[in-house]
One Martini backbone bead per residue (centre of mass of N, CA, C, O) as a GRO file, in nm:
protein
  200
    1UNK     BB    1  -1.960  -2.006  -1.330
    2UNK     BB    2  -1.666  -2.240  -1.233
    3UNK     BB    3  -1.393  -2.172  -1.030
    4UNK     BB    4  -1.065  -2.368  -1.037
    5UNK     BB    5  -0.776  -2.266  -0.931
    6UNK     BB    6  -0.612  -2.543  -0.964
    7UNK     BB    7  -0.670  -2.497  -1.333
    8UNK     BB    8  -0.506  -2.205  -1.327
    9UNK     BB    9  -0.295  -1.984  -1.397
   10UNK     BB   10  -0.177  -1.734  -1.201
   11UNK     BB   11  -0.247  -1.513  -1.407
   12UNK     BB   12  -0.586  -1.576  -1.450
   13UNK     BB   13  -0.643  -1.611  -1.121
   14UNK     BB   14  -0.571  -1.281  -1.103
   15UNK     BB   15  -0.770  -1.149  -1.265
   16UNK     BB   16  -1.014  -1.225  -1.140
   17UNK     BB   17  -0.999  -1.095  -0.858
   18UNK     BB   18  -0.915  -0.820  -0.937
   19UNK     BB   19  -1.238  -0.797  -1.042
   20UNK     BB   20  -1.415  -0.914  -0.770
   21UNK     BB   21  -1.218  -0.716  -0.554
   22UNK     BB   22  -1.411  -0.463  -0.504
   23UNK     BB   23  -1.240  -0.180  -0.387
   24UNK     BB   24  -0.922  -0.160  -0.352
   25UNK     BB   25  -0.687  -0.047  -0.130
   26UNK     BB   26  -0.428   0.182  -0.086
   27UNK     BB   27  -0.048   0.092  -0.013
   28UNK     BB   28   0.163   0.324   0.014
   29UNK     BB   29   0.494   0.215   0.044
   30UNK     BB   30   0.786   0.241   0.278
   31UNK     BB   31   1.129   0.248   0.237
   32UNK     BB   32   1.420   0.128   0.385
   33UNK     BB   33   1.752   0.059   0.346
   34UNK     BB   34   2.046  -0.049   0.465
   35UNK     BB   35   2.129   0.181   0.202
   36UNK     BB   36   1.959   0.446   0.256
   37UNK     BB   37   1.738   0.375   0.024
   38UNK     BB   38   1.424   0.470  -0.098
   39UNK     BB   39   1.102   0.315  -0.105
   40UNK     BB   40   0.804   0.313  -0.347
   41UNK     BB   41   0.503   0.150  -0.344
   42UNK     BB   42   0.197  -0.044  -0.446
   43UNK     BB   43  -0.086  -0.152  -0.288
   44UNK     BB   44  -0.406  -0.363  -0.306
   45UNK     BB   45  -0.339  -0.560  -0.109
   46UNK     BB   46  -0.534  -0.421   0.158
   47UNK     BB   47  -0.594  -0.354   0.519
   48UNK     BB   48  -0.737  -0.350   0.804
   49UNK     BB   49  -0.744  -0.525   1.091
   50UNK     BB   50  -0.701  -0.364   1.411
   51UNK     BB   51  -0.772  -0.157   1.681
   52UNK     BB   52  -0.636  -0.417   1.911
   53UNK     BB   53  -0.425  -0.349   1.748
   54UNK     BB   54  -0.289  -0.130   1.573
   55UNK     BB   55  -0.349  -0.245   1.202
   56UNK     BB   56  -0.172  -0.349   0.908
   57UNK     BB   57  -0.220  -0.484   0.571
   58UNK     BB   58  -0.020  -0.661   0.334
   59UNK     BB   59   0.084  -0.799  -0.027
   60UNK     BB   60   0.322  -0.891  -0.143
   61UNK     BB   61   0.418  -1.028  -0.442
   62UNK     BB   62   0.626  -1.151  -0.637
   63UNK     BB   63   0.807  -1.162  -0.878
   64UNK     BB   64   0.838  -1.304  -1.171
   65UNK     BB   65   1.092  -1.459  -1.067
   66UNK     BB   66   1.026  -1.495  -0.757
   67UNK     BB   67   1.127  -1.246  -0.650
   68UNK     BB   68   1.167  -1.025  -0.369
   69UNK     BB   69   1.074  -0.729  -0.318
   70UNK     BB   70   1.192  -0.454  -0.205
   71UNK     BB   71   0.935  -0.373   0.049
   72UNK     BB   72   0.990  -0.681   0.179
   73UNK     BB   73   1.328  -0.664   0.207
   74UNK     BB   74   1.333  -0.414   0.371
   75UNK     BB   75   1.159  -0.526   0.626
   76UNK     BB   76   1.304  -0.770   0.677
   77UNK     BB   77   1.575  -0.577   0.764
   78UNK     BB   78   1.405  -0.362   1.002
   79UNK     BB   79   1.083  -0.330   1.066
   80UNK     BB   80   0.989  -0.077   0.842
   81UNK     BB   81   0.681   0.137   0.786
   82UNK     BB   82   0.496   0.343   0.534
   83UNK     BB   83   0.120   0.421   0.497
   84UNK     BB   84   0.020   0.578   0.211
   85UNK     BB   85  -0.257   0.753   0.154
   86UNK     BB   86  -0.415   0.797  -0.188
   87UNK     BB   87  -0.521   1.075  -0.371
   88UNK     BB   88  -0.655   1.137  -0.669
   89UNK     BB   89  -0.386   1.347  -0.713
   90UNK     BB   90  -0.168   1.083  -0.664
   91UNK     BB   91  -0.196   0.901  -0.909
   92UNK     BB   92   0.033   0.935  -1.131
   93UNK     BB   93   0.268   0.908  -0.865
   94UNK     BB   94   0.156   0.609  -0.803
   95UNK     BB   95   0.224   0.484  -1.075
   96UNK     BB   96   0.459   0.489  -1.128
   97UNK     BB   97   0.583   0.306  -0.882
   98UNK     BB   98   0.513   0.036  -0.987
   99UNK     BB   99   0.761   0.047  -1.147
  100UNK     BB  100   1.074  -0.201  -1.190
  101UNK     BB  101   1.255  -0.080  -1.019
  102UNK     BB  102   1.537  -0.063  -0.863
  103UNK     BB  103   1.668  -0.084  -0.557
  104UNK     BB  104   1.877   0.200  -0.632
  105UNK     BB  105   1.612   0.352  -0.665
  106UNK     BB  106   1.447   0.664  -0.598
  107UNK     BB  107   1.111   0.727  -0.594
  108UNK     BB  108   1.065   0.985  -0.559
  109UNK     BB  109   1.230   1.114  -0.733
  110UNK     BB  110   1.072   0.955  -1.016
  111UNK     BB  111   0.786   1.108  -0.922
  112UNK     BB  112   0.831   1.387  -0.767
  113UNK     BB  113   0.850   1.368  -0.431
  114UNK     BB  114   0.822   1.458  -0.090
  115UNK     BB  115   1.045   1.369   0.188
  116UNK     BB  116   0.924   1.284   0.509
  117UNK     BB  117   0.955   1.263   0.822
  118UNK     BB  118   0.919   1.071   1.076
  119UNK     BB  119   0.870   1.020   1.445
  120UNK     BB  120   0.990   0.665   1.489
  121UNK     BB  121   1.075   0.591   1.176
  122UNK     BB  122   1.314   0.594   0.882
  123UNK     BB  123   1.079   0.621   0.690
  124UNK     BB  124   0.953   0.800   0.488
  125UNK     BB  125   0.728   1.025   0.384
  126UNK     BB  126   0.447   1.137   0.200
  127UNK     BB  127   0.434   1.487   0.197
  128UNK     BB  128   0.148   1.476  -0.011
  129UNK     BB  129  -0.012   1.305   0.176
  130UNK     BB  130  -0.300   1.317   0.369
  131UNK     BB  131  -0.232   1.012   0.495
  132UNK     BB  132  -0.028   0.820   0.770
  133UNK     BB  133   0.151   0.509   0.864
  134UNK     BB  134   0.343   0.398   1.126
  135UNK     BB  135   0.529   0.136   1.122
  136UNK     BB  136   0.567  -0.220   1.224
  137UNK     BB  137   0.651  -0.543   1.256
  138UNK     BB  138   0.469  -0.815   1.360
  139UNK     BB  139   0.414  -0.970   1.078
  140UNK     BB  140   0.561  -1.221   0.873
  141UNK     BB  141   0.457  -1.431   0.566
  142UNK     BB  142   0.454  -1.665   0.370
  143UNK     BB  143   0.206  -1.820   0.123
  144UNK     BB  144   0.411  -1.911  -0.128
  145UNK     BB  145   0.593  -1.918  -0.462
  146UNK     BB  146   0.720  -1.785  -0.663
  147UNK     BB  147   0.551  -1.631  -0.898
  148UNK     BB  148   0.310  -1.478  -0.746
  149UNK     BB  149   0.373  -1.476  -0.466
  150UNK     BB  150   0.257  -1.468  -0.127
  151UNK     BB  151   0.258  -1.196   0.115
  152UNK     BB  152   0.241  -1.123   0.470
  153UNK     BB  153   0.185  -0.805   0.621
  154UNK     BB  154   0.227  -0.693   0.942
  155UNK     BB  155   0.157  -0.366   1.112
  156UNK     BB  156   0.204  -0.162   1.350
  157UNK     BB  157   0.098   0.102   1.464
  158UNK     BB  158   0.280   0.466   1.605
  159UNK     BB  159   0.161   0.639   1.347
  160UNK     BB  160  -0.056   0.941   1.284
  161UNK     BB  161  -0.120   1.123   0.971
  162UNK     BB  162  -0.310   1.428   0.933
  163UNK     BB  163  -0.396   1.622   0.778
  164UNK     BB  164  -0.617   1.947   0.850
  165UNK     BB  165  -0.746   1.963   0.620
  166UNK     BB  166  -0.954   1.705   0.618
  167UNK     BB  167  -1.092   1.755   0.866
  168UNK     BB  168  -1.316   1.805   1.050
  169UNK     BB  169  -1.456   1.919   1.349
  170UNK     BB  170  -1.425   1.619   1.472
  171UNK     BB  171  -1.078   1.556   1.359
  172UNK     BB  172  -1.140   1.393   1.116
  173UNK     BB  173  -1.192   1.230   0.856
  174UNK     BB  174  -1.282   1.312   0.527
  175UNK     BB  175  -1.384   1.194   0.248
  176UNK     BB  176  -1.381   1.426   0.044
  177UNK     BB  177  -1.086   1.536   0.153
  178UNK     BB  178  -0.931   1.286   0.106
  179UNK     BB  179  -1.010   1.129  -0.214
  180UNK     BB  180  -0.971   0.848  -0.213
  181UNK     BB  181  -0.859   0.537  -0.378
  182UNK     BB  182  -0.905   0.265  -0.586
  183UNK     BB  183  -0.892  -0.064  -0.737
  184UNK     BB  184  -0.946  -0.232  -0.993
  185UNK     BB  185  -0.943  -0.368  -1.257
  186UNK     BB  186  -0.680  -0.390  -1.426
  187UNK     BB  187  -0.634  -0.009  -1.509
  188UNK     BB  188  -0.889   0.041  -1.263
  189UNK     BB  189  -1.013   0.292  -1.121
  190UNK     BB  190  -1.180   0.442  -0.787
  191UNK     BB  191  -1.376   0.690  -0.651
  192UNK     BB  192  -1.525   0.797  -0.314
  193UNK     BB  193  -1.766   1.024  -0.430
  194UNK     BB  194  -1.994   0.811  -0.412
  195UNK     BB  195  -2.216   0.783  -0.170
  196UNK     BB  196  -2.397   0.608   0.112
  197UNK     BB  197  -2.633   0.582   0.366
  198UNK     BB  198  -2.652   0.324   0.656
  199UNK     BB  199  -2.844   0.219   0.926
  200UNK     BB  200  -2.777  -0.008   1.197
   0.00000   0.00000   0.00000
């Protein structure tokens, strides 16, 4: 099968990669509005750009109605995210965030979660997260319009917070005790726990 983008509506040519572009890391962003409401919420259109400088980007697509999401209208108010890395243990209260809350809304709350201060940016990190990235952002720009148009965000991190448990000898992330999940197709998840070494 050939599959022509430009001939496919957008709900179905969403359907296709996001089954073929697997596993994509989730990027669980926190974000403080204007009235100072914290916004949490997943994207898995998410990865690493690159360390010199060190960067991460993430991808909020529009919602059905064409208006942007809340944690890229706090970024574009304020310009400043953390990208909290989501551990299989919570898998449940980050699938909560994902729900189409009002900006009026504090995930945090609603997910029961608890908020810890950053140190060098105003949103709050997810205290029980393992591992977080304080950004600023980079750069912003719309890819898209109208209903699930993309937008790319680049944020500069300025802080990495990395729990003592999940560290290996050498002060590293371990993979195991790190236990991050990834997303595939439909509603369906998968987690890092079974891997294998190539040497290069």
């Amino acid at each position: 099968m050939e599959i022509d983008p430009t001939t496919l509506a957008h709900g179905e040519l969403y359907q296709h990669m996001i089954r073929l572009v697997t596993p994509r890391p989730i990027a669980w962003v926190s974000t403080l509005s204007n009235d100072g409401v914290p916004n949490l919420a997943p994207f898995s259109y998410f990865n690493a750009v690159g360390s010199n400088p060190p960067t991460l980007m993430f991808c909020p697509a529009n919602r059905p109605d064409g208006t942007r999401k809340d944690s890229l209208a706090n970024i574009e108010q304020n310009g400043e995210f953390v990208v909290n890395i989501v551990p299989f243990s919570l898998a449940e209260p980050m699938n909560q965030c994902g729900a189409p809350y009002g900006p009026e809304i504090n995930e945090f709350e609603a997910a029961g979660l608890t908020p810890a201060d950053s140190s060098h940016i105003r949103p709050p990190r997810v205290a029980e997260a393992p591992a977080c990235f304080e950004c600023v952002l980079h750069t912003a720009m719309s890819l898209g319009t109208g209903p699930g148009g993309a937008n790319l965000v680049v944020g500069r991190i300025v802080a990495i917070h990395v729990r003592d448990d999940v560290l290996d000898e050498k002060g590293r992330a371990d993979p195991d005790r790190l236990d991050s999940i990834g997303r595939m197709g439909g509603i369906s998840y998968t987690r890092t726990t079974e891997r294998f070494d190539l040497e290069r």
